[in-house]
Every structure is written in C-alpha cells, then in structure tokens.
VMD Tcl script that draws the C-alpha trace (Angstrom):
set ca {
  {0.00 0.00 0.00}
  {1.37 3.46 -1.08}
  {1.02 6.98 0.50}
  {0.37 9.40 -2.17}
  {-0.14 13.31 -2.24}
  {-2.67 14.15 -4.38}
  {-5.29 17.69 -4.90}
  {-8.53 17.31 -4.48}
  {-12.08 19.89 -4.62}
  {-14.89 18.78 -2.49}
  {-17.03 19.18 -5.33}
  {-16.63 21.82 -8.71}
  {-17.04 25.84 -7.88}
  {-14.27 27.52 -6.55}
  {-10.21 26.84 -7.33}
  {-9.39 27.81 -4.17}
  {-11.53 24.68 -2.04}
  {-8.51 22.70 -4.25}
  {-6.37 21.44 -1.13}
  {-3.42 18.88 -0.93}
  {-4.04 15.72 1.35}
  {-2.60 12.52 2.02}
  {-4.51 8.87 0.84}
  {-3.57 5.78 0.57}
  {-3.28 3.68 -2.60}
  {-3.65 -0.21 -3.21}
  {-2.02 -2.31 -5.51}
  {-2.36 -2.35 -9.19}
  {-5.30 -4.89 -10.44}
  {-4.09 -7.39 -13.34}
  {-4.49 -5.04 -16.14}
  {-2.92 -2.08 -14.34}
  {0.08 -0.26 -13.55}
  {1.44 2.32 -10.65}
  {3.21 4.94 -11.91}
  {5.21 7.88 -9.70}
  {3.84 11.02 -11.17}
  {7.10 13.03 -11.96}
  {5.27 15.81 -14.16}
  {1.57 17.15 -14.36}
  {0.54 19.03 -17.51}
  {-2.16 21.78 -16.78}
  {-4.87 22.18 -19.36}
  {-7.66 24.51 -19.73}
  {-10.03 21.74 -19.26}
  {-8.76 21.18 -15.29}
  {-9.71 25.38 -14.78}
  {-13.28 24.91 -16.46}
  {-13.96 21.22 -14.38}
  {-13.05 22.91 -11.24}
  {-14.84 26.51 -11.99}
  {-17.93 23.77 -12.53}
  {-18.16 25.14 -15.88}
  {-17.48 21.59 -17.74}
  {-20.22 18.84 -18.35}
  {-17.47 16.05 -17.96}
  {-17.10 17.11 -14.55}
  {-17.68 14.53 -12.05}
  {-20.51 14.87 -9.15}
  {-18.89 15.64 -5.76}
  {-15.33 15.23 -4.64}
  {-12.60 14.52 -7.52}
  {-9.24 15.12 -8.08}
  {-8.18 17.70 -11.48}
  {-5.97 16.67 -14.10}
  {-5.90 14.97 -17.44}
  {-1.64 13.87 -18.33}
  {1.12 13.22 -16.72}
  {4.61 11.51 -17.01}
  {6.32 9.57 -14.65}
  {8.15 5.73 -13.71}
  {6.19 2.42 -13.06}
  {6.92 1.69 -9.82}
  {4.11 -1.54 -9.96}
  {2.92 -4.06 -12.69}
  {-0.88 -5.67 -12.69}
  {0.02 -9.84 -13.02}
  {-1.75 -9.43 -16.99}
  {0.90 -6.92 -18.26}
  {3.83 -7.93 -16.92}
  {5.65 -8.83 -19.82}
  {4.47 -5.60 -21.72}
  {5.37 -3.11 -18.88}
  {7.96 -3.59 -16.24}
  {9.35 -1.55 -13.11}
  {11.61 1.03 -13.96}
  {9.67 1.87 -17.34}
  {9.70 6.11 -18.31}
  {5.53 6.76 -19.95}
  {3.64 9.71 -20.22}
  {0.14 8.82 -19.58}
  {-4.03 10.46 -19.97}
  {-6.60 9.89 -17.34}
  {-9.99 11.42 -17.27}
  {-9.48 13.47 -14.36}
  {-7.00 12.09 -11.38}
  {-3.99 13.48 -12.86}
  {-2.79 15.71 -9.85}
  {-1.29 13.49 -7.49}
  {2.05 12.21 -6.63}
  {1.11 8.22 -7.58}
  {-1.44 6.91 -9.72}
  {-2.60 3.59 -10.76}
  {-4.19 3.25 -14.18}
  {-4.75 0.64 -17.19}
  {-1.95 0.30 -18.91}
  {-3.34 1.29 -22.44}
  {-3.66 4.44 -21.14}
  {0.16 5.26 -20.58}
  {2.71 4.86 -23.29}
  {6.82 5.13 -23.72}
  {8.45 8.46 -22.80}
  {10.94 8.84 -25.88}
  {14.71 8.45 -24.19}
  {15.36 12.17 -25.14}
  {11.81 13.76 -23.78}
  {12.12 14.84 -20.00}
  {9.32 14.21 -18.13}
  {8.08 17.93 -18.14}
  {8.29 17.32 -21.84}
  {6.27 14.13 -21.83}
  {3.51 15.32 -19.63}
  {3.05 18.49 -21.97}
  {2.89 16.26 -25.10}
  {-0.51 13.40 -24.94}
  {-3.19 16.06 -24.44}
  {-2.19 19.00 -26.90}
  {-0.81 16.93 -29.74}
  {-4.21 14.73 -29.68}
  {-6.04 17.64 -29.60}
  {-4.31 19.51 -32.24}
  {-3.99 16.51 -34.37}
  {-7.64 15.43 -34.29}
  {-8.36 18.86 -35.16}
  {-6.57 18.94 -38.12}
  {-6.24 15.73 -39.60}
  {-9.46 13.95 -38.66}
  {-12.50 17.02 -38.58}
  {-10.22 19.61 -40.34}
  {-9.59 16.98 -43.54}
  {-5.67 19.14 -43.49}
  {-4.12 19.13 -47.12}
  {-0.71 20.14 -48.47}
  {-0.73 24.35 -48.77}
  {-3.99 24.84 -46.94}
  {-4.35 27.92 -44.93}
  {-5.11 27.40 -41.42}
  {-5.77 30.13 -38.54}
  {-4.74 29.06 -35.32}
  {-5.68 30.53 -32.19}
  {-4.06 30.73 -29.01}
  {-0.80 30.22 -30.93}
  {1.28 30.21 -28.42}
  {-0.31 27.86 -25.87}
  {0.49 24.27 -25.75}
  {-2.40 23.14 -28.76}
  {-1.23 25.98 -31.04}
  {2.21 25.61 -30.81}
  {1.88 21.70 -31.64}
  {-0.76 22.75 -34.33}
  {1.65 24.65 -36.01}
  {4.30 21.87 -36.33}
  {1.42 19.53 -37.91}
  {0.81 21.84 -40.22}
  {4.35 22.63 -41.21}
  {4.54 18.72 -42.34}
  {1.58 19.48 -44.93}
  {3.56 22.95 -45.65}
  {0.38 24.52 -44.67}
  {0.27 28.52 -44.41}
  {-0.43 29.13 -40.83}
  {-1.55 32.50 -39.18}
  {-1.51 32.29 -35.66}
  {-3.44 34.20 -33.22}
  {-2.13 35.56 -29.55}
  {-3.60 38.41 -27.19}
  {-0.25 39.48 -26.01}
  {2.12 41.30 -28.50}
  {5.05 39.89 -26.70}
  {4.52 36.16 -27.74}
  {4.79 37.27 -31.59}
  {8.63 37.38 -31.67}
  {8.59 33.74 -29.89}
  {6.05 32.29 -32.67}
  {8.22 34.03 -35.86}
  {11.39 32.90 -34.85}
  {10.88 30.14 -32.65}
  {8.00 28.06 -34.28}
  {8.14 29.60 -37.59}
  {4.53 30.74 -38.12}
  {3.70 32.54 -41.35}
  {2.48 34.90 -39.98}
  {0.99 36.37 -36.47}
  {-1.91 38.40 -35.48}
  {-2.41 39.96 -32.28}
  {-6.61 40.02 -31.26}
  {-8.06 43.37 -30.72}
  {-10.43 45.52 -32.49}
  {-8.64 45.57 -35.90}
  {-8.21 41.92 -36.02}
  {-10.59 41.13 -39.14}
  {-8.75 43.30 -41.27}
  {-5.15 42.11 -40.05}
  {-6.82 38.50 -41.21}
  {-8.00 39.94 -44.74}
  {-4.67 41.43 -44.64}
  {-2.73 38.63 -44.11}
  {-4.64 36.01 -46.18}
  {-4.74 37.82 -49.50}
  {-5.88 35.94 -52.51}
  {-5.57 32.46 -50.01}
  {-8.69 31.24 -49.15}
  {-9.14 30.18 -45.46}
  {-9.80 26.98 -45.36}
  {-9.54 25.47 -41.97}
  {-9.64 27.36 -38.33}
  {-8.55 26.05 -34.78}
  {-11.02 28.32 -32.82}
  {-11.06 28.37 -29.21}
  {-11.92 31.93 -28.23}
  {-15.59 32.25 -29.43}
  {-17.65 35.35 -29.14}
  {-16.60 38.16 -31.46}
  {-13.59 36.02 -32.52}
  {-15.30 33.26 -33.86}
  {-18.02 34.92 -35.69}
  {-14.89 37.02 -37.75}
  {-13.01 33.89 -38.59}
  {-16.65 32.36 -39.60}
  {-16.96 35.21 -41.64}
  {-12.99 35.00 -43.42}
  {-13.45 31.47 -44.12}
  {-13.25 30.26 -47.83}
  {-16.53 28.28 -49.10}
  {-15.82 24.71 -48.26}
  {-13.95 25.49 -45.22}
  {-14.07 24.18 -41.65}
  {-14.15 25.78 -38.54}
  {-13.21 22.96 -35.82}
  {-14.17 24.74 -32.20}
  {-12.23 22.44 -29.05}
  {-12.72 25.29 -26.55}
  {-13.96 28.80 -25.82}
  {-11.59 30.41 -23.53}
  {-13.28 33.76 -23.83}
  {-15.45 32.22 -20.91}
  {-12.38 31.43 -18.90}
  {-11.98 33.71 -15.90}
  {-8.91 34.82 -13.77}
  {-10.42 34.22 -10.80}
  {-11.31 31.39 -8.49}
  {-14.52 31.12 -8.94}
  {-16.42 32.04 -12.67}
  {-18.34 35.90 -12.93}
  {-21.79 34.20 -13.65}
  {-22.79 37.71 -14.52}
  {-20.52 38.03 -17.22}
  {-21.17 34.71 -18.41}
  {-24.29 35.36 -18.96}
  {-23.89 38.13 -20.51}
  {-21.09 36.63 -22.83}
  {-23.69 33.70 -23.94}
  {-26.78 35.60 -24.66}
  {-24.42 37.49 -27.15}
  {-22.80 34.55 -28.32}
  {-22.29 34.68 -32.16}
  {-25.26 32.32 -33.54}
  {-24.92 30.32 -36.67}
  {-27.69 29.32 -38.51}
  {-28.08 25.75 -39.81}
  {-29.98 26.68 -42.35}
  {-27.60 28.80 -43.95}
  {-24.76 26.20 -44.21}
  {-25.81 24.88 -47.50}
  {-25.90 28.33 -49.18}
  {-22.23 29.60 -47.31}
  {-20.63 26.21 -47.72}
  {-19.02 25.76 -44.95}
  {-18.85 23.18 -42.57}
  {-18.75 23.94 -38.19}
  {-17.52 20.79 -35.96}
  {-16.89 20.73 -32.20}
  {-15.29 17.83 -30.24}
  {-14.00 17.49 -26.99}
  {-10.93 15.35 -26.02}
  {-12.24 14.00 -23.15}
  {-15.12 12.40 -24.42}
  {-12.54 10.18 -26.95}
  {-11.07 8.93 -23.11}
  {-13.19 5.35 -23.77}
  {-12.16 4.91 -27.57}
  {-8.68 3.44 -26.98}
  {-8.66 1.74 -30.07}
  {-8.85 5.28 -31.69}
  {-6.70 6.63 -29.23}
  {-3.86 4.46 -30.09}
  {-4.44 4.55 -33.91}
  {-4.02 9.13 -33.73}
  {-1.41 8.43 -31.48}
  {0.53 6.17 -33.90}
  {0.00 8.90 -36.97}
  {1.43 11.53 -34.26}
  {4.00 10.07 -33.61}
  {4.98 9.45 -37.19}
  {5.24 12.89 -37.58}
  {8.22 13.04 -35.35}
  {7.62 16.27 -33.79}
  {9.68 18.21 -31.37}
  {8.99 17.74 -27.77}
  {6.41 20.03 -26.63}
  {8.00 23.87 -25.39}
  {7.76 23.99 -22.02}
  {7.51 27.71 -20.78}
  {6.94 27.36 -17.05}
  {7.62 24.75 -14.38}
  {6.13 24.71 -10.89}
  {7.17 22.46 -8.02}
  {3.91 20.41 -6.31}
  {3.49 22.57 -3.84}
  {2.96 25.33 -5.65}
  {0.11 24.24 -7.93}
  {-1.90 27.09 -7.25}
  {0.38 29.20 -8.23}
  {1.08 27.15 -11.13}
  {-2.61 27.55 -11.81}
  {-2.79 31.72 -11.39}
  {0.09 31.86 -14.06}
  {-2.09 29.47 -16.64}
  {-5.04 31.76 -15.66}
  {-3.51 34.67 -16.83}
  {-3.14 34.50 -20.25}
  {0.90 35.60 -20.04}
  {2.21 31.88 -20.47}
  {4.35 30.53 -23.48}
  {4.22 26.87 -23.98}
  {2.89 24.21 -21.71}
  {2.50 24.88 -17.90}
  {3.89 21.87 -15.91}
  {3.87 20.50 -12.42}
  {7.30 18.94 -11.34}
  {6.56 16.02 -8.40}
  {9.71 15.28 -6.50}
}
mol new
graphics top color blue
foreach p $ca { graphics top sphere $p radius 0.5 }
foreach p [lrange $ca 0 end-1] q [lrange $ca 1 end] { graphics top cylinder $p $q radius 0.2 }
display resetview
C-alpha cells in the first residue's frame, strides 16, 4: 500500500476549495500499472472542471488533471511482460492526474521517448491529440492549406503549427499578447501572427490575400469566432475544441458576465450552411477517453510525424500548484505549464 499526495475539490465551484491531502493507494489490479507522477501538464479543461463550468465534470469530490509523465513503480500480473518496473511513460486519465502516484490501465500510458524529459512528456498526450484530431481527422488538413490558429502560443497551437508545417500549410496564428509574436516568428516559424483586438478582421483579410481560409482552430468564441466564420473560404471548416473567452482569472467564474457573454454569443444558422458552404464541428478530447482503439491509432500517426517535444515555458514544483494555476489563468504563459513532483 502506497502513500500518495494528491489535490482534491470537495465538489466543482471555486479553485481555491482545491487542497493537498494525504490517501492511501492499493495495488495495481491485473491489467494495471502504478506509476510515480514526476510531471503534471495543466490544461484549460482542469480550470473549467473545477470553476464547474465543464459537463465532464464529475458529481462531488474529484481530483483535477488529465496527463502526466512519470516511472512504473508496480505491474498488474496481466501486463507484466508488456510493462515492467523502472519503465519512463507519459500517460491520460480522465481526471485524477494531480497526485504524486497513480494507478491506471496500462493502455492508457505509453513510452516516454529516451530524449523527452518528463516535463516534456507530460506536456505532449493532451495537446498533440487535440491539435492533431483537429486537423487531420475534422479539419480533412491538405498540403498548402491555410489554417488560422488561435491561441498560438499555448500548448495546442504551438503543436498545431508543427502539424501543419509537415503538410507545408500557411499558418496565421493568433495571440492576445504582443510579446509572444517574436517567440512564434522565430521560434516556431509561423507565417504569420496576429495579435486580437479591435482591428483583427482586417489584419486576417490582410494577411490572407488571394488564399482562401480553409480550416480554423477556434477556441476563443464570441466576437472572434463569428470574424473567422466570416474570413473562411466556401468549403472550409471551422473545428471549435474550446472557448476560452469564458475562462476567468479568478477562483470562482463571474456568472454575470457569463451570462452576458452567452446571450451574445455569435449564432450560426443551420440553415444557412448549405448556401455559405461551410462546414462547423466541435469535439471534446475528453469524451474520446473510452475509444482506446482510436486513441492508439491518432497516437501512432502523431508520432509518425516526429515532432519536437512540446516547449515547455513554465515549471512549478507540487506545492505550488496554485500558483502554477494563477500563471495558466492569466493569459501571459508561453508553452505548456507543468507541475514537477519530487
């Protein structure tokens, strides 16, 4: 039996009712495996789940956190000839990701490349299976296509880019802080950059020219999404994952402004999609959690890609996970977030 540290809410509604405790952990069944966390990846979806402002949630008490990275420490009797103590993996769980140990099926963690870090590998699972099922499987990405990606400097946009780059795809991204453009030109090699404010559908005619827009990574909604609706190209498809214009910097969500921001949500009418020609998908990565089969088969094409590991802007020690989570709140960070577990 194993002492672990782990963060837990009560129930959804405030960050700040997110407190560290102590609880004890048994033994792996057959088809499972205990793995000492060594890296947490923050997402957006942990800030939404424990604002209560995600359907996925669970009811009452539950611990935050979809990825992490770490060494099996414990092998279930049925996999012991495919895993083995000592093994580096980076691994998904739907939720149950902040804590020092964790025991999980073992199709749900796979190798840590030799050259990753474990920072690296817990920044990698969520993002580049977001970004990639984006693209590739709702987004139908093709060699030269324009693509606008938004938050292009965030952990999704920054492996979004690099997908793209292996279909030489024209990408624009998107930031709301000038001071992540120089990072995304040089850095990541974007085509081009865009900073959101009140000019910004006429710095996206600007930039597209004669190129039709053919595919956009939106995750902002409200005024945002209803200009990139209206830049897209006939035949072009807008792929929503997120909507962090709801997101709030504080602990608990402004229900006010919420409100506000969702009666004047941009509305798009069905009925018109024939005549415009252009096609609207959402998905959620969470909800893909049961489809291992699936899982495993995007995963595979991923890694074919051979991609860089995953930037890693900013790394925060355990115990300081909620200030880990203020600096993800506050829409300064470059790269993934990440929780280092000693």
């Amino acid at each position: 039996m194993i002492e672990r540290q782990v963060y837990r809410m009560p129930k959804a509604g405030s960050i700040k009712d997110l407190k560290v405790q102590t609880e004890r952990l048994e033994q792996p069944e057959a088809d499972e495996v205990c793995v000492k966390v060594k890296a947490i990846g923050l997402n957006f979806a942990d800030i939404f789940a424990m604002q209560g402002l995600y359907s996925a949630t669970p009811a009452g008490s539950f611990i935050p956190g979809l990825e992490f990275s770490g060494e099996i420490i414990a092998v279930g009797n049925a996999v012991e000839g495919e895993w083995k103590v000592g093994d580096r993996v980076m691994g998904v769980t739907k939720f149950g990701g902040y804590v020092s140990h964790i025991i999980i099926n073992h199709r749900y963690v796979i190798p840590l490349p030799d050259s990753w870090s474990y920072e690296e590998g817990a920044g990698f699972l969520v993002q580049g299976l977001t970004a990639y099922y984006a693209l590739k499987e709702l987004g139908n990405l093709q060699q030269g296509m324009a693509v606008l990606i938004h938050s292009a400097a965030g952990g999704v946009g920054i492996l979004a880019n690099r997908i793209c780059k292996k279909y030489e795809a024209y990408t624009i991204g998107t930031v709301g802080n000038s001071q992540k453009v120089v990072f995304l030109r040089e850095e990541e090699n974007y085509d081009e950059v865009i900073v959101r404010d009140s000019e910004f559908f006429g710095k996206l005619r600007k930039v597209l020219g004669e190129r039709p827009l053919q595919l956009i990574m939106e995750c902002i909604g409200g005024k945002i999404l209803e200009q990139g609706w209206k830049a897209m190209a006939p035949m072009g498809r807008m792929v929503v994952y997120g909507n962090a214009s709801f997101t709030s910097h504080g602990s608990r969500p402004n229900y006010p402004k919420l409100i506000w921001k969702f009666l004047k949500r941009p509305k798009i009418d069905p009925l018109r999609l024939p005549t415009e020609n252009k096609s609207l998908m959402g998905f959620n990565l969470i909800y893909l959690y049961e489809q291992t089969e699936m899982m495993h088969k995007l995963l595979g094409e991923l890694q074919a890609l051979h991609l860089k590991p995953q930037h890693i802007g900013h790394i925060y020690p355990f115990e300081d996970m909620h200030a880990a989570i203020h600096m993800f709140q506050s829409g300064k960070t470059v790269g993934k977030v990440v929780i280092k577990v000693n």
